[in-house]
C-alpha positions in Angstrom: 84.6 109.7 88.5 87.4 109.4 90.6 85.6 108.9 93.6 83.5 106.4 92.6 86.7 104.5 91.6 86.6 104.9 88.1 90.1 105.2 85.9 91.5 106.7 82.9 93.3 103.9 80.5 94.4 103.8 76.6 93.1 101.7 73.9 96.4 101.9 72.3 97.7 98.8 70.9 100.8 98.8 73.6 97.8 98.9 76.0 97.7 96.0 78.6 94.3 94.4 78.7 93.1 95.9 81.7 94.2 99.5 80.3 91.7 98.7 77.4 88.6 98.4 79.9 88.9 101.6 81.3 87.6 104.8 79.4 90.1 105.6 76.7 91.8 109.1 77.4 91.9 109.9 73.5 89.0 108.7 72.4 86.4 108.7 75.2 86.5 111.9 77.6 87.4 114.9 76.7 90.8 116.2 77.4 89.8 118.9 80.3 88.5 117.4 83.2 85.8 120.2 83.4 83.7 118.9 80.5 83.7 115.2 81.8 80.2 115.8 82.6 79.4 115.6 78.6 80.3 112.2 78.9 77.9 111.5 82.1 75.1 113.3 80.4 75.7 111.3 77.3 75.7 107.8 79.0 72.4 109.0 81.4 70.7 109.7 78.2 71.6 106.4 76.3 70.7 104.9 79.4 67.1 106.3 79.5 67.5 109.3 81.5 67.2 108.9 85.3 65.0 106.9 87.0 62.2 107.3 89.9 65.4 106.3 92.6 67.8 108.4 91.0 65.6 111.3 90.9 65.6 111.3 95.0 69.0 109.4 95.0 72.5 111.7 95.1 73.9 113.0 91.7 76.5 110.9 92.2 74.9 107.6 92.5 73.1 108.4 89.1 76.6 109.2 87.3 77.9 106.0 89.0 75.1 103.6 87.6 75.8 105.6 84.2 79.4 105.4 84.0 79.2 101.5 84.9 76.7 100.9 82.3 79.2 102.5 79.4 82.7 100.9 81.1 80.8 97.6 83.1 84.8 96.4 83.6 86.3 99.5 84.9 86.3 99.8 88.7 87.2 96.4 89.3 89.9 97.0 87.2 91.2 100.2 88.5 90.4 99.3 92.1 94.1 97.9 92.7 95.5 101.5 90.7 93.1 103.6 92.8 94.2 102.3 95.8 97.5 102.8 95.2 97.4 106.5 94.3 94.7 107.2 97.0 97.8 105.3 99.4 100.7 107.4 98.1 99.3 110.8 98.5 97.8 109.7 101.8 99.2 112.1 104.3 98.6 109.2 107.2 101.1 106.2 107.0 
């Protein structure tokens, strides 16, 4: 998910806005990232399973179109958060 520029936010009500667009870390994914793939499975399925192009298409272009389908918000508004993090542990200044 993290590569596809997705983020984990909080539906709490001291959430901002944005926070509340992302998938809730309580509520919405498990809390090991190993069994995030329940959640991708889940949203393929609600979806209607995977389609002619994602069946010769990467894996991760079908967990991508899931993902946004469930959280349509979420990478435009983790793009700015990504970014950052993906800056600050960038070994190349």
């Amino acid at each position: 998910m993290g590569n596809a520029g997705f983020a984990i936010g909080s539906s709490s009500p001291q959430a901002t806005e944005d926070a509340k667009a992302l998938a809730d870390a309580y509520t919405d994914m498990p809390p090991f990232p190993k069994f995030w793939y329940t959640i991708a499975v889940d949203a393929i399925e609600k979806n209607g399973g995977p389609s002619l192009i994602d069946r010769v298409a990467p894996a991760g272009w079908l967990i991508e179109r899931a993902m946004k389908a469930r959280w349509p918000r979420c990478i435009d508004v983790a793009r700015p958060y990504v970014a950052k993090s993906r800056q600050d542990v960038s070994p190349v200044r």
